[in-house]
MDAnalysis code that builds the backbone (N, CA, C; Angstrom):
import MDAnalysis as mda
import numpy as np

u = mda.Universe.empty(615, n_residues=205, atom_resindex=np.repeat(np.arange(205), 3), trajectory=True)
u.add_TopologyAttr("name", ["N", "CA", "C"] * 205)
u.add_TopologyAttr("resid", np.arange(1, 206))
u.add_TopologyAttr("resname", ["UNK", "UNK", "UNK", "UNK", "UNK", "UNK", "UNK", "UNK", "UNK", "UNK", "UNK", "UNK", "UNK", "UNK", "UNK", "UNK", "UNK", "UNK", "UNK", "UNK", "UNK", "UNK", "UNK", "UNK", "UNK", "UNK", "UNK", "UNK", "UNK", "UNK", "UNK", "UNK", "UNK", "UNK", "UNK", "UNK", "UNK", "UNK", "UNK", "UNK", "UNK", "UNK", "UNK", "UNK", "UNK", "UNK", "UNK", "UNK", "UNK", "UNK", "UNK", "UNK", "UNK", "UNK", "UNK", "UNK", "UNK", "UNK", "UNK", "UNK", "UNK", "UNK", "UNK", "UNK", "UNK", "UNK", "UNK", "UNK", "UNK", "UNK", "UNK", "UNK", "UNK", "UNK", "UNK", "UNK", "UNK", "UNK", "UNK", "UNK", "UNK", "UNK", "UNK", "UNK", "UNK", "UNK", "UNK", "UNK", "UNK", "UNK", "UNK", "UNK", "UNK", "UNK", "UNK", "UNK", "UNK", "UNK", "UNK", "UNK", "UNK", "UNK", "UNK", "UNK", "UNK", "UNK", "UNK", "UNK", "UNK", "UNK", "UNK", "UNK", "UNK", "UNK", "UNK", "UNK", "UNK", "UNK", "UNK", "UNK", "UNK", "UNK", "UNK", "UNK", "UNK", "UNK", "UNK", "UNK", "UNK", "UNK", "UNK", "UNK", "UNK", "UNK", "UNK", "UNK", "UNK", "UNK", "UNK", "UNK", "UNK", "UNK", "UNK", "UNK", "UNK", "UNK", "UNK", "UNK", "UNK", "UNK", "UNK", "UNK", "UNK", "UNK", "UNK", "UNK", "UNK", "UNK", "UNK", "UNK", "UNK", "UNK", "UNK", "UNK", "UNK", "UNK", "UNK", "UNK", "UNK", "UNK", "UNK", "UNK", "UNK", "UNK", "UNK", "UNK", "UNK", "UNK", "UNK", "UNK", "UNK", "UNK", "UNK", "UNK", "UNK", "UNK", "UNK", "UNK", "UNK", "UNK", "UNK", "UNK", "UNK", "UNK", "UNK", "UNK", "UNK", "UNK", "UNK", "UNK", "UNK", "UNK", "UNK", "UNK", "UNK"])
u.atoms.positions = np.array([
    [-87.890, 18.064, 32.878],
    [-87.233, 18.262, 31.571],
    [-85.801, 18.759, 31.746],
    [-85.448, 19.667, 32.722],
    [-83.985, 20.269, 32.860],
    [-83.277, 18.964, 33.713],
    [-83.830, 18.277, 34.015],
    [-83.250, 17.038, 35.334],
    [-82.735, 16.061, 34.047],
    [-83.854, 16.139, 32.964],
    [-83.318, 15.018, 31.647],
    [-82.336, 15.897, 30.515],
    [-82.405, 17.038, 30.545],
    [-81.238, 18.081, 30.010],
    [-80.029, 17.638, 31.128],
    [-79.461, 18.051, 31.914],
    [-78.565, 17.975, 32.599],
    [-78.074, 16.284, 32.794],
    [-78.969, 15.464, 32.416],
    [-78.279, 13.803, 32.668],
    [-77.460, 13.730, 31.017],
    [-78.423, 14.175, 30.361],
    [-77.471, 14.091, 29.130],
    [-76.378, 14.743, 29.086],
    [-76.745, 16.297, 29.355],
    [-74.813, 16.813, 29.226],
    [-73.956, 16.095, 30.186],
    [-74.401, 15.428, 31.373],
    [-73.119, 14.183, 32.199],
    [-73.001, 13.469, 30.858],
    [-73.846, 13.047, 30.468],
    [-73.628, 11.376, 30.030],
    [-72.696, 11.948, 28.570],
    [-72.630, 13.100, 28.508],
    [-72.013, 13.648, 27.132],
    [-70.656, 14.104, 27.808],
    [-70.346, 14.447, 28.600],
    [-69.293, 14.918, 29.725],
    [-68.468, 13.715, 29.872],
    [-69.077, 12.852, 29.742],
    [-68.459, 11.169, 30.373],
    [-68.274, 10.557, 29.391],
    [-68.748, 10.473, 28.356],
    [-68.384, 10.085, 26.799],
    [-67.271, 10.683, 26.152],
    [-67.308, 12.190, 26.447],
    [-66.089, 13.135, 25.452],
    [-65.059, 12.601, 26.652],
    [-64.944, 12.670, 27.772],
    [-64.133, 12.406, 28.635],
    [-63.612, 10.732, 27.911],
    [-64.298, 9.995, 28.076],
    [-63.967, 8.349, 27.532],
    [-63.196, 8.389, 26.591],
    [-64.273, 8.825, 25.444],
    [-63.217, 9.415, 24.435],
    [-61.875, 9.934, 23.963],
    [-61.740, 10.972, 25.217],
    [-60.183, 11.363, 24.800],
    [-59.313, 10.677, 25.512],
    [-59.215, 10.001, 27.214],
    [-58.687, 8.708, 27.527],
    [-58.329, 7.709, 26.398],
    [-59.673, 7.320, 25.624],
    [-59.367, 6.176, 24.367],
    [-57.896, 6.691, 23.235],
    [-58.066, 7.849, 23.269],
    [-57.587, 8.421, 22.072],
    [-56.136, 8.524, 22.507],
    [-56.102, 8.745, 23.600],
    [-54.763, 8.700, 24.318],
    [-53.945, 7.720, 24.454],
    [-54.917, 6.889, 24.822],
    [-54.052, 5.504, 25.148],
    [-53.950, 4.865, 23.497],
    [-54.709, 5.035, 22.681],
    [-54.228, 4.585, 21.240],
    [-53.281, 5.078, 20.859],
    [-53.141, 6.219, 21.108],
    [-51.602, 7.113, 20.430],
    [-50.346, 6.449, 21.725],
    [-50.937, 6.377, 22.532],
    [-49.784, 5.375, 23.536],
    [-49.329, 4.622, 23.257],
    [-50.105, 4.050, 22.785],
    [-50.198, 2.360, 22.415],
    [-49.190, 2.195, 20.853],
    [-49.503, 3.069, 20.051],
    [-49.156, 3.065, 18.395],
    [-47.401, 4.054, 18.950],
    [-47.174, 4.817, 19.580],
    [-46.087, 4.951, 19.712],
    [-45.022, 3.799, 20.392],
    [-45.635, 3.338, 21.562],
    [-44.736, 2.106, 21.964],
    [-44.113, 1.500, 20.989],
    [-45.490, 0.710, 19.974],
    [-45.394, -0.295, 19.254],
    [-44.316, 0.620, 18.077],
    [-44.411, 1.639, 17.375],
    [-43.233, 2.056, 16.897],
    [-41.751, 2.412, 17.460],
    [-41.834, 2.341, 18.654],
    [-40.352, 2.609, 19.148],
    [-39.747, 1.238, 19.329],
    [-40.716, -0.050, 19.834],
    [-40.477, -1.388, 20.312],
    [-39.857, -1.951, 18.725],
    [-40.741, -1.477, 17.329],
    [-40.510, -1.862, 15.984],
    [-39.223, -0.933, 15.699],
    [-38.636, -0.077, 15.856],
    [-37.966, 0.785, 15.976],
    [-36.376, -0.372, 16.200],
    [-36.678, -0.014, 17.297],
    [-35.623, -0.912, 18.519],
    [-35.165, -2.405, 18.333],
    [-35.919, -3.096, 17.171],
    [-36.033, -4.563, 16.858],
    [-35.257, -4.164, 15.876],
    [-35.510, -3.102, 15.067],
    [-34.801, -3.259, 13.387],
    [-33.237, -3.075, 13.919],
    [-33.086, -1.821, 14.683],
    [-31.376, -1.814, 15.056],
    [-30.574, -2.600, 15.690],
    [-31.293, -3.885, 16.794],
    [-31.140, -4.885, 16.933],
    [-30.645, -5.332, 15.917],
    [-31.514, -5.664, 15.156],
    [-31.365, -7.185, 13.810],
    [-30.347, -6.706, 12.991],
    [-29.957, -4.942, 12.577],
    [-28.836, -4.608, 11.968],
    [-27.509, -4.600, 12.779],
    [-27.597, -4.951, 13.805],
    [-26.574, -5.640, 14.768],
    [-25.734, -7.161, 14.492],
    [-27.094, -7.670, 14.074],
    [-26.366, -8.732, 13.456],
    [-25.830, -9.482, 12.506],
    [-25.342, -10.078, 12.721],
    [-24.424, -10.914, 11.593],
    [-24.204, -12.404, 11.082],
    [-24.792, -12.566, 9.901],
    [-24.958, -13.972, 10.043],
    [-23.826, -14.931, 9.073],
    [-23.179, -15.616, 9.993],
    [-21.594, -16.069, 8.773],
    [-22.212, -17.685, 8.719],
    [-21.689, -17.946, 7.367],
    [-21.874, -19.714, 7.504],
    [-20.411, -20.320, 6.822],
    [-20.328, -20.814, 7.779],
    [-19.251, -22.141, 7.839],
    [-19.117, -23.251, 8.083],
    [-18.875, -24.061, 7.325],
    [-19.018, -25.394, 7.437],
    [-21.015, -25.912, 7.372],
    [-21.826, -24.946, 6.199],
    [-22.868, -25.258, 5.923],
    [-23.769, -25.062, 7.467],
    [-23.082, -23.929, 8.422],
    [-23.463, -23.651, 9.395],
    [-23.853, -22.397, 9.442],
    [-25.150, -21.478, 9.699],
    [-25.109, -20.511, 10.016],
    [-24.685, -19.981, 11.739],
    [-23.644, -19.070, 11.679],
    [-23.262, -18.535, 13.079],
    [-23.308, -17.057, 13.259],
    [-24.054, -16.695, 14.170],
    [-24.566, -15.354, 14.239],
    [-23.684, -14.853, 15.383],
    [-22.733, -13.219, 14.690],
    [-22.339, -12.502, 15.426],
    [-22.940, -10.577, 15.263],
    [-22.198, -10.336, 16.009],
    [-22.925, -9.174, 16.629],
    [-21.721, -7.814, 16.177],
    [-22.373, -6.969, 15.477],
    [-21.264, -5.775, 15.141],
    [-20.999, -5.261, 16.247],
    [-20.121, -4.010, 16.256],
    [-19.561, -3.510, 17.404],
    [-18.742, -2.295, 16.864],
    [-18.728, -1.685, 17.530],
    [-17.862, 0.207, 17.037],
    [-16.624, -0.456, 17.148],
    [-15.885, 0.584, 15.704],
    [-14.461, 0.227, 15.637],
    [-13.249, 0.680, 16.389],
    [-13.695, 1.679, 17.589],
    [-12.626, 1.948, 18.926],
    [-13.168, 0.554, 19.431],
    [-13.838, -0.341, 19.741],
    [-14.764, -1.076, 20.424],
    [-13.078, -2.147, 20.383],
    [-12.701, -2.242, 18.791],
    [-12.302, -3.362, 18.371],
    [-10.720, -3.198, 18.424],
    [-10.119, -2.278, 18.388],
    [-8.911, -1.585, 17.570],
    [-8.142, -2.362, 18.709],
    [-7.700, -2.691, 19.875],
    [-6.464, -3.765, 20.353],
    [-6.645, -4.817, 19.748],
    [-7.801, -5.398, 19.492],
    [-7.782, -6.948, 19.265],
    [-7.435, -7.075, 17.612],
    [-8.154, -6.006, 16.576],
    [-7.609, -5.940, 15.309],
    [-6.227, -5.748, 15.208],
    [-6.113, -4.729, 15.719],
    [-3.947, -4.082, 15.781],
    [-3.501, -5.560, 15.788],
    [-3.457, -6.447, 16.916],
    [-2.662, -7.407, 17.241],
    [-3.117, -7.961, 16.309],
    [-3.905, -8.920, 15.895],
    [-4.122, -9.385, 14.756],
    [-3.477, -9.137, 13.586],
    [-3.127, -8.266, 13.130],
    [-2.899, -7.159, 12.054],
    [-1.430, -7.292, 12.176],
    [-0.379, -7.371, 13.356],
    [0.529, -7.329, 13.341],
    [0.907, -8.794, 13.805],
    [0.687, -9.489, 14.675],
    [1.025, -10.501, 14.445],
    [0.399, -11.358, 12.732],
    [-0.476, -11.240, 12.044],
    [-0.166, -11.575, 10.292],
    [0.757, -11.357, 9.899],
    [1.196, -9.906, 9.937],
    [2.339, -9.565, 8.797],
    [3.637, -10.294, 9.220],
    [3.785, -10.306, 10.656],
    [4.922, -11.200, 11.148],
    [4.862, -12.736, 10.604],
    [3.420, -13.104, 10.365],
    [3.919, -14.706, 10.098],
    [3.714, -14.734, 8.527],
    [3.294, -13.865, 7.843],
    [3.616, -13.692, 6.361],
    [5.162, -13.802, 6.237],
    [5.434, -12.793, 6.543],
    [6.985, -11.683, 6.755],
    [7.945, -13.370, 6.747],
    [7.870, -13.894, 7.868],
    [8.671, -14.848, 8.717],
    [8.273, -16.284, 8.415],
    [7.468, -16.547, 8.235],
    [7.004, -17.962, 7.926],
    [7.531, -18.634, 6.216],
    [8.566, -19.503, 6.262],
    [8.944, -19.587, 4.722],
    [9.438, -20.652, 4.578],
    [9.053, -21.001, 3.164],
    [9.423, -22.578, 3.159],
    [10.799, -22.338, 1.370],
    [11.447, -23.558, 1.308],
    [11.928, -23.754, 0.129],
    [11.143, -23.739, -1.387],
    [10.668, -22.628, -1.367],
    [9.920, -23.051, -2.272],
    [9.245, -21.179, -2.822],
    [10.360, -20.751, -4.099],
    [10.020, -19.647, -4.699],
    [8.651, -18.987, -4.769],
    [7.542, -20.078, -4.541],
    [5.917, -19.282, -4.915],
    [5.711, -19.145, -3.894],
    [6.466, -20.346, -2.910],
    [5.815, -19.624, -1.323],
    [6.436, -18.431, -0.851],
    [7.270, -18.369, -0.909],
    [8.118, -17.212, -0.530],
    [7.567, -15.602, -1.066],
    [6.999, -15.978, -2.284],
    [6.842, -14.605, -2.780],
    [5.229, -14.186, -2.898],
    [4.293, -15.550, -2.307],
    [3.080, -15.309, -2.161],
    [3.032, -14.553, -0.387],
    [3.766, -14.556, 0.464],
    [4.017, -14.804, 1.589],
    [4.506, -13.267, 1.663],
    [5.426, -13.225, 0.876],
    [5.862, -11.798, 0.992],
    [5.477, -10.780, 0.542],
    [4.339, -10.967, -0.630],
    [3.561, -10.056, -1.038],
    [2.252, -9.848, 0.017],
    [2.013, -11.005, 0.557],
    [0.842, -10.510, 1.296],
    [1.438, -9.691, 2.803],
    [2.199, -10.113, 2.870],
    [3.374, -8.984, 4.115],
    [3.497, -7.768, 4.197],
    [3.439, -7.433, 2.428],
    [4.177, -6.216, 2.159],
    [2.605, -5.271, 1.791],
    [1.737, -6.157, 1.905],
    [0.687, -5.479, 1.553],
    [-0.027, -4.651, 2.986],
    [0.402, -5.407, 3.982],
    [-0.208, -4.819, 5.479],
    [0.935, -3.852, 5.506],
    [2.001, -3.393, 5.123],
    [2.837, -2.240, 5.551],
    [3.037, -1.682, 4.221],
    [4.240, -0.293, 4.811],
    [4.908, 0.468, 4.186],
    [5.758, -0.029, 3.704],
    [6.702, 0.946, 2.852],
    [8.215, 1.077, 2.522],
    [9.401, 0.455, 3.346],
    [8.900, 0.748, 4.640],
    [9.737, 0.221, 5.986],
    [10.149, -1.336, 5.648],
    [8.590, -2.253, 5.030],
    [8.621, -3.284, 5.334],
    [9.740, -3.940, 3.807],
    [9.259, -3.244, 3.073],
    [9.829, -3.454, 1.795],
    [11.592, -3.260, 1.341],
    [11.753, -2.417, 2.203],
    [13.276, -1.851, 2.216],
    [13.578, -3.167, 3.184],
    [13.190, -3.469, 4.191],
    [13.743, -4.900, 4.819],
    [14.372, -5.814, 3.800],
    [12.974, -6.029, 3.378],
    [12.622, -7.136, 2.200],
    [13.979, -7.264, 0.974],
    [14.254, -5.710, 0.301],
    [15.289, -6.287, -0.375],
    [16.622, -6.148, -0.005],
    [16.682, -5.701, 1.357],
    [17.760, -5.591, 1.901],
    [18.472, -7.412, 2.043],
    [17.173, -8.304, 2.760],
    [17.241, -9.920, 2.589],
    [17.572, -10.395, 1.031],
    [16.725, -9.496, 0.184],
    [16.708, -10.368, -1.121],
    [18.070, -10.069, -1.550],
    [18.782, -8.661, -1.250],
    [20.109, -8.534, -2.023],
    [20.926, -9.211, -1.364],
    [21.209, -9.522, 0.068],
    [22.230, -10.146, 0.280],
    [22.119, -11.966, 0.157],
    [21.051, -12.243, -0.466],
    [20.825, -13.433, -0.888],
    [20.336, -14.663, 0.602],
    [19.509, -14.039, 1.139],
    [18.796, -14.231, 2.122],
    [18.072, -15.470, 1.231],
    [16.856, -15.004, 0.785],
    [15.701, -15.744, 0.257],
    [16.313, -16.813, -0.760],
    [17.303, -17.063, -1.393],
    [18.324, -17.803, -2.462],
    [19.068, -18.894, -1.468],
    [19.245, -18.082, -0.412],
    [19.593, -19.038, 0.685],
    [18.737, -20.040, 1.238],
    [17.772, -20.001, 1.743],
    [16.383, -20.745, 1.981],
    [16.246, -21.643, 1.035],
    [15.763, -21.357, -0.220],
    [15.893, -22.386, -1.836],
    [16.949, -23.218, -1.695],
    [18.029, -22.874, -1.973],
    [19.066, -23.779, -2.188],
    [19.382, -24.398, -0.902],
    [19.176, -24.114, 0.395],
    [19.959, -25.243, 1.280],
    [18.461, -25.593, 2.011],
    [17.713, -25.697, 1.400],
    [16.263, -26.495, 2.051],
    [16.029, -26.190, 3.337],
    [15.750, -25.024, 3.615],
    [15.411, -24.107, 4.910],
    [14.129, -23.796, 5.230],
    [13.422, -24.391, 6.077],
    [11.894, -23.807, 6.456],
    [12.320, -23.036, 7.568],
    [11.567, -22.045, 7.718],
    [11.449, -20.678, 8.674],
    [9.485, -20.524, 8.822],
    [9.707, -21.097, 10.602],
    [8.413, -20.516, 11.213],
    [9.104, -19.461, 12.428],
    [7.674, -18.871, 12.857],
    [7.826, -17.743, 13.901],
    [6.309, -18.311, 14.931],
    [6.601, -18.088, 16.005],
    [5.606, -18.096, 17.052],
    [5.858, -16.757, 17.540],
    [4.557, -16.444, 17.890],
    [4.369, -14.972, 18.668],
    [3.917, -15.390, 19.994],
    [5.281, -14.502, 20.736],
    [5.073, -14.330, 22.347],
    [4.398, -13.724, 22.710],
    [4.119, -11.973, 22.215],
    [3.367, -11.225, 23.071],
    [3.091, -10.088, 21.855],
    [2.479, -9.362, 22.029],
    [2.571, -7.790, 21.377],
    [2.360, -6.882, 22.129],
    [2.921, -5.749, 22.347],
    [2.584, -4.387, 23.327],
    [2.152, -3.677, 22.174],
    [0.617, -2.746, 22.432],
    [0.148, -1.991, 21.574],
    [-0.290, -0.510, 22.452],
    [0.071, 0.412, 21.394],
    [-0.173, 1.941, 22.368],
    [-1.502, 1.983, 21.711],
    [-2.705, 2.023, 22.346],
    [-3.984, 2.991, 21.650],
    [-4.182, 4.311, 21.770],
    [-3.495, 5.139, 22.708],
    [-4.003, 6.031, 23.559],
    [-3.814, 7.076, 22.343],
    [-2.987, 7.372, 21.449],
    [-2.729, 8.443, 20.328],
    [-2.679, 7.236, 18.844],
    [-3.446, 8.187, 18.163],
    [-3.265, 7.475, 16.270],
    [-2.213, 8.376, 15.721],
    [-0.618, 7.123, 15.278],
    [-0.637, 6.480, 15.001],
    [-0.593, 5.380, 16.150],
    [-0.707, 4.320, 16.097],
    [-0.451, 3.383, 17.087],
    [0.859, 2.799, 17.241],
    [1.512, 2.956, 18.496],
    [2.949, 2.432, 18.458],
    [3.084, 0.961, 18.871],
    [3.574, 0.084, 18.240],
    [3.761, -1.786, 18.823],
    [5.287, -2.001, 19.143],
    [5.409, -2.878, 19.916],
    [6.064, -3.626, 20.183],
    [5.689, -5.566, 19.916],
    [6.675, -5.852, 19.078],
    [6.362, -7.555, 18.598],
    [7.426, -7.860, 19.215],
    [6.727, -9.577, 19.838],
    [8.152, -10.264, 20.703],
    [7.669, -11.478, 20.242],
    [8.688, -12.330, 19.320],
    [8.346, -13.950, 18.654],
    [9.355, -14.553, 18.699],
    [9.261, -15.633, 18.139],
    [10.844, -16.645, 18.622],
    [10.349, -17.726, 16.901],
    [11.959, -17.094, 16.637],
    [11.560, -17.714, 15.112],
    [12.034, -19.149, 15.392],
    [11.692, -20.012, 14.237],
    [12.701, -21.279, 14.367],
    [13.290, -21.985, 12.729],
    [14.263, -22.240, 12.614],
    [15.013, -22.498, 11.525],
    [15.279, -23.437, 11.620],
    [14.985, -24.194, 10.305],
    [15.169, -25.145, 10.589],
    [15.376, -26.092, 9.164],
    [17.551, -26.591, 9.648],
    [17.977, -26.754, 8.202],
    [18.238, -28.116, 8.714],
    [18.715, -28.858, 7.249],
    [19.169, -30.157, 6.908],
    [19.980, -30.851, 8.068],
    [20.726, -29.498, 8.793],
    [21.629, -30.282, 10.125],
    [21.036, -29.880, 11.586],
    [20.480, -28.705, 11.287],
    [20.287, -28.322, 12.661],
    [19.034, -27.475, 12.843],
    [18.865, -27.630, 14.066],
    [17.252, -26.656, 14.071],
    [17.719, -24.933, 15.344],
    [17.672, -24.086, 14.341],
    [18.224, -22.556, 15.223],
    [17.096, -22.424, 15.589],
    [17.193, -21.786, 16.943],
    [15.713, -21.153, 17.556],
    [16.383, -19.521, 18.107],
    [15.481, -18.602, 17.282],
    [16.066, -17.280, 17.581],
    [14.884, -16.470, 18.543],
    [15.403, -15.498, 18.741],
    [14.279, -14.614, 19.507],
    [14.365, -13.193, 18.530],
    [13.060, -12.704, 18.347],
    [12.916, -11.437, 17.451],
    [12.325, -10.581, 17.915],
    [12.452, -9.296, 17.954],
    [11.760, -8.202, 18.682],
    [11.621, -6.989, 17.166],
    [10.643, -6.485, 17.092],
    [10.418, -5.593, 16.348],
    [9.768, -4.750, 17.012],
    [9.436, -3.193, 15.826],
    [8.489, -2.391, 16.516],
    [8.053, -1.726, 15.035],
    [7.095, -0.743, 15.654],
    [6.557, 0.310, 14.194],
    [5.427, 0.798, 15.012],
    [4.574, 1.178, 14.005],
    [3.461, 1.826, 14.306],
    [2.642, 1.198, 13.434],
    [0.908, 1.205, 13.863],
    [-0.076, 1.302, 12.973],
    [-0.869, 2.723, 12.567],
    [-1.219, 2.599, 11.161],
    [-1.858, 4.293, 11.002],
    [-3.460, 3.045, 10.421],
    [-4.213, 4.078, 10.440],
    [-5.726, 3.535, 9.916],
    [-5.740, 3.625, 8.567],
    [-6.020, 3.173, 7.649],
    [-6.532, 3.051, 6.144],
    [-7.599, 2.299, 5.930],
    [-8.121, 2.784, 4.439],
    [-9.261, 1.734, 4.551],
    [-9.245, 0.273, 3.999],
    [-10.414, -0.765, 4.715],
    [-10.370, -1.894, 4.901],
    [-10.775, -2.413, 2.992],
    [-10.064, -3.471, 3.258],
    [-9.436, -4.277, 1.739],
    [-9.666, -5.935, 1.782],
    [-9.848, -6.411, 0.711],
    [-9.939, -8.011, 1.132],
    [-8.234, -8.483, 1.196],
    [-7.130, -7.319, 1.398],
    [-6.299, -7.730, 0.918],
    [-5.821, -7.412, 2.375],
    [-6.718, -6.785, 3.196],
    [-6.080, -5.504, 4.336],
    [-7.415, -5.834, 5.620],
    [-7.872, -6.378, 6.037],
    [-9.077, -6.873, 6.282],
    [-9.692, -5.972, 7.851],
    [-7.932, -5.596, 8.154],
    [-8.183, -4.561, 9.884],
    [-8.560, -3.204, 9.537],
    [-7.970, -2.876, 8.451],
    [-7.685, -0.953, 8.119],
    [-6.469, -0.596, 8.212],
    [-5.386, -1.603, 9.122],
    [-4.516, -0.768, 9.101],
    [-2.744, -0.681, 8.127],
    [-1.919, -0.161, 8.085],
    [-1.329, 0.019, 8.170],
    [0.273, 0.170, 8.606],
    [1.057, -1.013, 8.493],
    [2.380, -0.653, 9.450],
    [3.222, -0.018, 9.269],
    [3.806, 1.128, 9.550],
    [5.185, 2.134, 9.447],
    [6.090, 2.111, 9.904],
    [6.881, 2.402, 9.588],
    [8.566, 2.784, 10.387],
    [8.776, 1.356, 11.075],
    [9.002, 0.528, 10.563],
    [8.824, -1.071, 11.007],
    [10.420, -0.997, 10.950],
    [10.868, -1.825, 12.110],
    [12.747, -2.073, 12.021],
    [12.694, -3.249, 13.398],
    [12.983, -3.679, 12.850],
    [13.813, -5.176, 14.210],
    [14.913, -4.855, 14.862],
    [14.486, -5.258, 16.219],
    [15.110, -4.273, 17.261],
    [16.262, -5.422, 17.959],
    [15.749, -6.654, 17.875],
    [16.833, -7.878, 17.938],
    [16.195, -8.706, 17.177],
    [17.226, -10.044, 16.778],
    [17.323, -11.298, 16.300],
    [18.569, -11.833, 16.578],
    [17.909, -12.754, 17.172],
    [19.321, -13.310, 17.799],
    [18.979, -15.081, 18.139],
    [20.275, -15.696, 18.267],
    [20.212, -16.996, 18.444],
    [19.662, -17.226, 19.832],
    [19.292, -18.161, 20.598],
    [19.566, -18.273, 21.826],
    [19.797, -19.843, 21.999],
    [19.226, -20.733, 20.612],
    [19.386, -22.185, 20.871],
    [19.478, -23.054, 19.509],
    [20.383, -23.945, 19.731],
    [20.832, -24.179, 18.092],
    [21.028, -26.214, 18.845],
    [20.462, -26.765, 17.992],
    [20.177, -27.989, 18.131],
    [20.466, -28.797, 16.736],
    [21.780, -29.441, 16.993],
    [21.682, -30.577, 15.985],
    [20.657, -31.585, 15.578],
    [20.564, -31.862, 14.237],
    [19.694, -32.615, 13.885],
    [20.830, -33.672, 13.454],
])
């Protein structure tokens, strides 16, 4: 009778034992599966799904130090081909220059009617002048906010007789603000001033 007492408390010893193994590995098991479900959702809020051209194309977010050289340049080479890019033609000019004046300051604006008073933009209209700019390079400081640039482009003019090809150097800074459908980086350009413009090649037409 104690030989069949003592097989049962094993066989009860070996059961509670089973038991809490089971219980263990279920709570193992149900935590994985919440960290693995966990880990999928911040994934999937990673991504990004754009459609163009009746295409869906999936990109991937990213922290905004992650991004800030490739936005800056972006950001500043726009306002340059807003700023610089101009055709004969009053709506273009002033759709062009409003969206210019919208990525900067005062800096950019005091330019602006400094051109408009001496009859810059009147000039363009009346003698049928298109003005593009290509961008050579940009130097951008990240290391301190505000951000300091350097722009290097080569405009080209180009009238009824002749086609001018100039070289332009500017500079300023970017400060951060917040993002706009009008402003799309965050930022900001300041203390903006052109540091040359100058001819280097003038070609009869």
């Amino acid at each position: 009778m104690f030989r069949q007492l003592k097989n049962i408390d094993t066989a009860f010893r070996h059961i509670k034992t089973f038991s809490l193994v089971l219980v263990i590995a279920c709570a193992g098991i149900c935590c994985f599966t919440v960290y693995q479900a966990f880990k999928m959702v911040l994934t999937a809020q990673e991504r990004i799904y754009l459609l163009a051209n009746d295409k869906a194309l999936e990109a991937f977010s990213a922290e905004r130090k992650d991004n800030i050289p490739v936005e800056a340049r972006d950001h500043v080479k726009m306002f340059h081909h807003y700023f610089f890019t101009l055709d004969p033609d009053e709506k273009v000019i002033e759709s062009h220059i409003n969206q210019a004046l919208g990525l900067a300051d005062n800096s950019a604006a005091n330019q602006f009617s400094d051109l408009k008073e001496g009859g810059y933009f009147t000039g363009i209209i009346s003698g049928n002048v298109s003005q593009t700019i290509k961008m050579d390079s940009i130097k951008i400081s990240t290391e301190s906010h505000p951000y300091s640039f350097r722009y290097y482009g080569t405009q080209k003019i180009i009238r009824s007789t002749s086609v001018v090809t100039r070289k332009l150097i500017t500079e300023g800074r970017l400060r951060n603000v917040n993002r706009s459908d009008f402003n799309p980086h965050g930022f900001l350009i300041e203390k903006w001033k052109v540091i040359e413009n100058r001819d280097i090649d003038i070609n009869k037409r």
